[in-house]
C-alpha positions as CSV (number, residue, x, y, z in Angstrom):
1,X,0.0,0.0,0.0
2,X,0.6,3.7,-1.2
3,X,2.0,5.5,2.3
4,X,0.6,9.2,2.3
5,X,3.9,10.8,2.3
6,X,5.2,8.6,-1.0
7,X,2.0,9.3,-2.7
8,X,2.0,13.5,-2.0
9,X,5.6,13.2,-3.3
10,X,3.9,11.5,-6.7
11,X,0.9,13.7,-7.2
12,X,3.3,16.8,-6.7
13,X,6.3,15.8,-8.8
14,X,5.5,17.4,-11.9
15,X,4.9,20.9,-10.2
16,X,8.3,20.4,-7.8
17,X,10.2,19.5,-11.0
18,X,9.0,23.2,-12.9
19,X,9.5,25.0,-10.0
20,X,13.1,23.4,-9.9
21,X,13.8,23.7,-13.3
22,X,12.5,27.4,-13.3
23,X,14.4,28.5,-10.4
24,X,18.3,26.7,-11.5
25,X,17.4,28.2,-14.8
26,X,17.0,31.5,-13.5
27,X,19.6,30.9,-11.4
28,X,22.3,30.4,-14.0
29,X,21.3,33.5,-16.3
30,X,21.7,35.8,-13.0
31,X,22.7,34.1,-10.0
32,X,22.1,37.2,-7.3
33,X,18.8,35.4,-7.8
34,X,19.5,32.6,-5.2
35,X,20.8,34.9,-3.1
36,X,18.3,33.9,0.1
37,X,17.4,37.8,0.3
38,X,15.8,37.6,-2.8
39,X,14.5,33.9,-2.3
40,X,12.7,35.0,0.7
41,X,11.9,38.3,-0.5
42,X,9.9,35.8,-3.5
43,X,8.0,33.6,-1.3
44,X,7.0,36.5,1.0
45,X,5.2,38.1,-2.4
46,X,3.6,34.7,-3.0
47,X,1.7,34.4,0.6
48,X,-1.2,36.4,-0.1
49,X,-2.1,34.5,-3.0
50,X,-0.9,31.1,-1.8
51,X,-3.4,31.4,1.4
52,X,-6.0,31.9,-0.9
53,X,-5.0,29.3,-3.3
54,X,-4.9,27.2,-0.1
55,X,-8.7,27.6,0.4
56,X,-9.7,27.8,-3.6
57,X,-8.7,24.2,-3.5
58,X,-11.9,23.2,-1.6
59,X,-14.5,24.8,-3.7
60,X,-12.7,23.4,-6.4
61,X,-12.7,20.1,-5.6
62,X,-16.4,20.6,-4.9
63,X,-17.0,22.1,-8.7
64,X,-17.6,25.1,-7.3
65,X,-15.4,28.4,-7.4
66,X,-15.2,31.4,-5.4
67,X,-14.3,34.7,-7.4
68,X,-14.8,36.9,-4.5
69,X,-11.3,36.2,-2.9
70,X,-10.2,39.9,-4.8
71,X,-12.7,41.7,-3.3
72,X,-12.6,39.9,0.3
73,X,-8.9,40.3,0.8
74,X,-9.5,44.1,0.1
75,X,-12.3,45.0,2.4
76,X,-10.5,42.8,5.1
77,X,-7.6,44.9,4.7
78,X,-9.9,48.2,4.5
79,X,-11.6,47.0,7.2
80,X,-8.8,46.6,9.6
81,X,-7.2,50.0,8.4
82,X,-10.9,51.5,9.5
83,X,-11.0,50.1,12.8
84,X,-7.5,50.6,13.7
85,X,-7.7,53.8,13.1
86,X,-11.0,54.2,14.3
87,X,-9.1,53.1,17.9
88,X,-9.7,49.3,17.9
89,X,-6.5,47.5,18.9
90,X,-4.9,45.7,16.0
91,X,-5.3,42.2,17.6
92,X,-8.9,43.3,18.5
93,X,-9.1,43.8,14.5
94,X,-8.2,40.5,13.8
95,X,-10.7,38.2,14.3
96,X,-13.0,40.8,13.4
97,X,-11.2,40.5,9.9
98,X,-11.2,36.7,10.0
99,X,-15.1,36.6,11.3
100,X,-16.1,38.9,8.4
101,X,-14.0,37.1,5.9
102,X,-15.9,33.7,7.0
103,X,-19.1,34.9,7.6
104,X,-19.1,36.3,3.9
105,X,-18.1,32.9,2.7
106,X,-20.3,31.3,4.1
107,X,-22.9,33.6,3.2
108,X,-21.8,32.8,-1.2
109,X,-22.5,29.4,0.0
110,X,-25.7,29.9,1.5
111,X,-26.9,32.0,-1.8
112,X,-25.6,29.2,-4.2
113,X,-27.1,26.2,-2.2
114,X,-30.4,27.6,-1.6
115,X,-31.4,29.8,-4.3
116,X,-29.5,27.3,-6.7
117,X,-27.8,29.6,-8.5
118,X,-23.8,28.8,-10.1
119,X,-20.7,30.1,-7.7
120,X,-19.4,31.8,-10.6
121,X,-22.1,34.3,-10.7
122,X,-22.5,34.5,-6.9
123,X,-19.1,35.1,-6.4
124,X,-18.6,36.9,-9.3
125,X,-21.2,39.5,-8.0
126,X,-19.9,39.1,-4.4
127,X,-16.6,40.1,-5.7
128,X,-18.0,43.9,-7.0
129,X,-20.6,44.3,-3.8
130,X,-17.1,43.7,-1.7
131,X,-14.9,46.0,-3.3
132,X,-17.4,48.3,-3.4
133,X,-17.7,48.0,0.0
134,X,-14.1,48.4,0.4
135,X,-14.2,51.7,-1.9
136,X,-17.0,53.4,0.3
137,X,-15.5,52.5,3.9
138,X,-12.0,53.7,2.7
139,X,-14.0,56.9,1.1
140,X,-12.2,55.7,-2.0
141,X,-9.0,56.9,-0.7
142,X,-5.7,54.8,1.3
143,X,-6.1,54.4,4.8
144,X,-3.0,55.2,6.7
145,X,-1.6,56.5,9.9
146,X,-1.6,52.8,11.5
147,X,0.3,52.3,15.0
148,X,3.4,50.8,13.4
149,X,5.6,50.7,17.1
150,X,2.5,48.0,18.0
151,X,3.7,44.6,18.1
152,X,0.8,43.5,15.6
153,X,2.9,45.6,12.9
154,X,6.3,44.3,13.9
155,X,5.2,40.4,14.8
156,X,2.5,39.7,12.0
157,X,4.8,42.0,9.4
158,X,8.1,41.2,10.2
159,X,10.2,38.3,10.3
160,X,10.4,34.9,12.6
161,X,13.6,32.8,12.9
162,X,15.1,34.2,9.7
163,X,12.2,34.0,7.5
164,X,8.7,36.7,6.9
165,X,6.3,35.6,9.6
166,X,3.6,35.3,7.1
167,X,6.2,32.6,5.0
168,X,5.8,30.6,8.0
169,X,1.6,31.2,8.1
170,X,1.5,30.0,4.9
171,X,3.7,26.4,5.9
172,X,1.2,26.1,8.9
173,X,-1.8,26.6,6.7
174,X,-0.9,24.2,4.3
175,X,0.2,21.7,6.8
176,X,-3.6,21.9,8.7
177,X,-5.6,22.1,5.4
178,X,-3.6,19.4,3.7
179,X,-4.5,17.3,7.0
180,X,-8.2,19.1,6.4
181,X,-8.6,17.8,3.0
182,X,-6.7,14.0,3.1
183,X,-7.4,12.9,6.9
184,X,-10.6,14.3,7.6
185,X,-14.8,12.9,7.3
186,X,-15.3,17.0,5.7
187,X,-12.3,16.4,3.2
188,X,-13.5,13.2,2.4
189,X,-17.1,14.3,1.7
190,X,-15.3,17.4,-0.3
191,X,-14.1,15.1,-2.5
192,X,-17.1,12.8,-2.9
193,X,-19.6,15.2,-4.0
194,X,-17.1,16.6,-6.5
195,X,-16.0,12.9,-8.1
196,X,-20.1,12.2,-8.9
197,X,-22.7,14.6,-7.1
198,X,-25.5,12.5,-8.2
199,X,-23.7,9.3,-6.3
200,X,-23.0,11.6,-3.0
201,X,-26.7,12.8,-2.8
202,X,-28.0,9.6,-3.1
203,X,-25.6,8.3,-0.6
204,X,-27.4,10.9,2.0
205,X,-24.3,13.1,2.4
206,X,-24.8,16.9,3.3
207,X,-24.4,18.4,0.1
208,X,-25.2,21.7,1.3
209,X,-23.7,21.6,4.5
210,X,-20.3,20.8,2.8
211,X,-20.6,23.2,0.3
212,X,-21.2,26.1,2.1
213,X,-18.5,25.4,4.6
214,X,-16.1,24.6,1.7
215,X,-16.9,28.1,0.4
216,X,-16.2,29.4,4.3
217,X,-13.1,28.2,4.4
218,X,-12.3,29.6,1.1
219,X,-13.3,33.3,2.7
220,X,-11.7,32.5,5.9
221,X,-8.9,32.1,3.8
222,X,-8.8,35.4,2.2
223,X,-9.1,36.4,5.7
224,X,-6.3,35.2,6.9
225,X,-4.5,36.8,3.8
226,X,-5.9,40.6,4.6
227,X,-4.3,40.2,8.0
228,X,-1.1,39.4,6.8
229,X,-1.5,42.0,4.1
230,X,-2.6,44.7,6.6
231,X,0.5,44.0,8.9
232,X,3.0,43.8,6.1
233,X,2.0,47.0,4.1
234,X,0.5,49.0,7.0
235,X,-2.3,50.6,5.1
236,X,-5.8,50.0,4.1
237,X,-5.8,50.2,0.1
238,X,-9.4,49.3,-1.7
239,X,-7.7,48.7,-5.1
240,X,-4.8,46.0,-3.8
241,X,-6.1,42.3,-4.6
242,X,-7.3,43.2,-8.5
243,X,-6.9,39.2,-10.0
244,X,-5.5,37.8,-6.8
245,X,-8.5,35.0,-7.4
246,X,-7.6,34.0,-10.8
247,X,-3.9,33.6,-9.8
248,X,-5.2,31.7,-7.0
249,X,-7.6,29.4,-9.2
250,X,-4.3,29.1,-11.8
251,X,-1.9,27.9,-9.0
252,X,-4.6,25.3,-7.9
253,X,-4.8,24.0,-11.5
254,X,-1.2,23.9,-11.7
255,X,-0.8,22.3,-8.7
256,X,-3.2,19.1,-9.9
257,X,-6.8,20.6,-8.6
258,X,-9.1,20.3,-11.7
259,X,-12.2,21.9,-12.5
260,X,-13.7,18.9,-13.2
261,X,-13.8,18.4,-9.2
262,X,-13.1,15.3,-7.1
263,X,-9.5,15.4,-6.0
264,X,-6.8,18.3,-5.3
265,X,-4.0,19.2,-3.8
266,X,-3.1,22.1,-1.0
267,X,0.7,22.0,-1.2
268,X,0.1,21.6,-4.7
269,X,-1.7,24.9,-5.2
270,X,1.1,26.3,-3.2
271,X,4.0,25.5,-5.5
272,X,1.8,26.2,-8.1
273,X,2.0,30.0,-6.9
274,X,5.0,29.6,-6.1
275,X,5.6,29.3,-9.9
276,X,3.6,32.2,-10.9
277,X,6.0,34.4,-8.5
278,X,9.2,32.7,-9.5
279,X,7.9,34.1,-13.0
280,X,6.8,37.5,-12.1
281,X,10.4,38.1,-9.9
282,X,12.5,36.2,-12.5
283,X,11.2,38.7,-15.4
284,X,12.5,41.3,-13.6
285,X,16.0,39.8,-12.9
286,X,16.2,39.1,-16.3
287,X,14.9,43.2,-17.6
288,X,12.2,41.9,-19.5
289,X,10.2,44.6,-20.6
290,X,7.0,45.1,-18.6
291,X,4.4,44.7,-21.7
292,X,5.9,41.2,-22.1
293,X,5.2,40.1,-18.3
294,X,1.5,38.5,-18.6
295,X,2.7,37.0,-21.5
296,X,5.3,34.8,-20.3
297,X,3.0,34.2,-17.4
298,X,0.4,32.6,-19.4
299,X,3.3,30.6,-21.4
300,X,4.4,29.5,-18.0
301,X,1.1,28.1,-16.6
302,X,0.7,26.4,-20.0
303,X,4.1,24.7,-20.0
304,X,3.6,23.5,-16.1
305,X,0.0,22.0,-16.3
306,X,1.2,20.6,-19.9
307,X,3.9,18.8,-18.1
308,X,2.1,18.1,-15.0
309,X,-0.6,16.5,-17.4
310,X,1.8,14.2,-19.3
311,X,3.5,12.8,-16.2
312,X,0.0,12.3,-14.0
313,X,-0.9,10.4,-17.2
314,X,2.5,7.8,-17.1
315,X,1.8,7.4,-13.7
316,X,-2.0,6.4,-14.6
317,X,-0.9,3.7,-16.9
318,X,1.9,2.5,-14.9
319,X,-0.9,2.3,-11.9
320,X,-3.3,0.3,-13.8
321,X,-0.5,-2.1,-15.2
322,X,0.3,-2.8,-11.7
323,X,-3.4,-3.2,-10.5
324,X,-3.7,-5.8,-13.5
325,X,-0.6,-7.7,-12.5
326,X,-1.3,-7.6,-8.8
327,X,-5.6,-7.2,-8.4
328,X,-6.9,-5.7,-5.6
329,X,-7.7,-7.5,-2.6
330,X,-11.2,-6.8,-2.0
331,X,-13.4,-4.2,-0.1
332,X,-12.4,-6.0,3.3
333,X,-8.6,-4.5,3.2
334,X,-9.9,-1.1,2.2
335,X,-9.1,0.9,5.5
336,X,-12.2,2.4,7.4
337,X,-10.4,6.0,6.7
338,X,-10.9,6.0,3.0
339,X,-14.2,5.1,3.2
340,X,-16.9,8.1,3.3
341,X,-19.4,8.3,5.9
């Protein structure tokens, strides 16, 4: 039998061989870019989105999507600024950011399950009633003037054993939700009702139960990211987070989440980001010209879920080889925790 940690290694191989291959590449034609400055400097720009990419995985693996993660991460930061400034303390703010962030997620879900309506159009709405939100609290203007000698400036925005605190945030989050999504009875039903709906219904599982805390987590996410955003760049700004949810849904399909539904991967949709930023910071070491920047970005996704693709593929027919040489053994070795209750 498969142990967990060989098969992560499997699933994830395609991705961890791109970003490899990007970064020695890179690395060769300008190597100041591996100096650990600028490595950690990278992976501190890739947080915000990799949080989010963290939670998109669980809508996705429902077939749902959530394209209000933009407009979340913005008012969360807005919101903060506001009551910061407003004379909350900043670690009074924070759950008050994270309850928002979930609450509103949870409310997409709510909309979608019971008025049966697609998530792409009651996110995609969500998305413009939440930066609008952001635009009128902020009076359409930055909020500044934040407290920076407060230790939620210099802890949550500064740096922790050598690294960003919010680089290790993002290890911790996708440690829990990997757990979340492989080892727990709501992962399992996640994954369920995105392989065959139809099957999971009539199985009596709570559809709409799992959804709408699937598209909770996703905003608790985003959450979690305005936090970190708020600490690092000490502000309130209504117009950051522009396409932060289409990076996010691109780094989950990178990193082996399909929108076909039924299986993903969180550390997955983390090195998938962490792609898209090796890009964005490489094009830079290299002077590329600005106008050329989404360009090679889309060239890059391409080439990583191309090549991601064509090994998952091998490994498919090298798996059903083996199941014809050596048959499985029959539902009574199937361990009680891959079976869904």
């Amino acid at each position: 039998m498969t142990t967990p940690a060989v098969r992560w290694y499997r699933d994830e191989l395609g991705v961890v061989l791109v970003l490899a291959v990007l970064v020695g590449v890179v690395g060769l034609a300008h190597p100041d870019f591996l100096r650990p400055v600028n490595l950690l400097s990278t992976a501190q720009s890739s947080v915000y989105v990799g949080l989010m990419a963290c939670g998109m995985v669980f809508p996705l693996a429902m077939r749902e999507v959530d394209l209000s993660l933009g407009g979340q991460y913005a008012l969360g930061i807005v919101l903060g600024a506001v009551l910061i400034r407003d004379g909350w303390s900043p670690w009074l703010a924070l759950p008050a950011i994270l309850l928002v962030a979930t609450v509103l997620g949870c409310l997409n879900g709510v909309i979608t399950t019971y008025l049966r309506l697609p998530s792409f159009i009651v996110t995609l709405a969500a998305a413009l009633l939440f930066r609008g939100a952001a635009l009128a609290l902020a009076d359409g203007k930055q909020i500044s003037g934040m407290p920076l000698d407060h230790a939620f400036f210099s802890v949550l925005g500064g740096d922790f054993a050598g690294a960003p605190t919010s680089v290790w945030v993002l290890l911790a989050a996708t440690i829990a939700l990997t757990v979340v999504f492989t080892r727990t009875r709501f992962g399992a039903r996640v994954r369920a009702v995105g392989s065959n709906p139809d099957a999971a219904e009539f199985s009596g599982l709570p559809i709409a139960r799992t959804r709408i805390a699937a598209l909770g987590l996703s905003g608790f996410m985003g959450g979690v990211a305005a936090v970190l955003g708020l600490a690092f760049f000490t502000a309130g700004d209504p117009t950051v987070g522009n396409g932060y949810e289409l990076t996010a849904i691109a780094a989950c399909i990178i990193g082996g989440t399909p929108l076909a539904g039924g299986r993903g991967s969180v550390p997955g949709a983390v090195l998938g980001n962490l792609i898209l930023t090796t890009v964005a910071a490489s094009l830079v070491f290299l002077q590329v010209p600005i106008n050329w920047t989404t360009f090679a970005t889309g060239a890059v996704i391409l080439v990583a879920v191309a090549f991601d693709s064509v090994l998952r593929r091998t490994r498919g027919r090298s798996t059903r080889r083996s199941r014809e040489t050596h048959p499985d053994p029959g539902p009574d070795r199937v361990p009680d925790g891959d079976r869904v209750r």
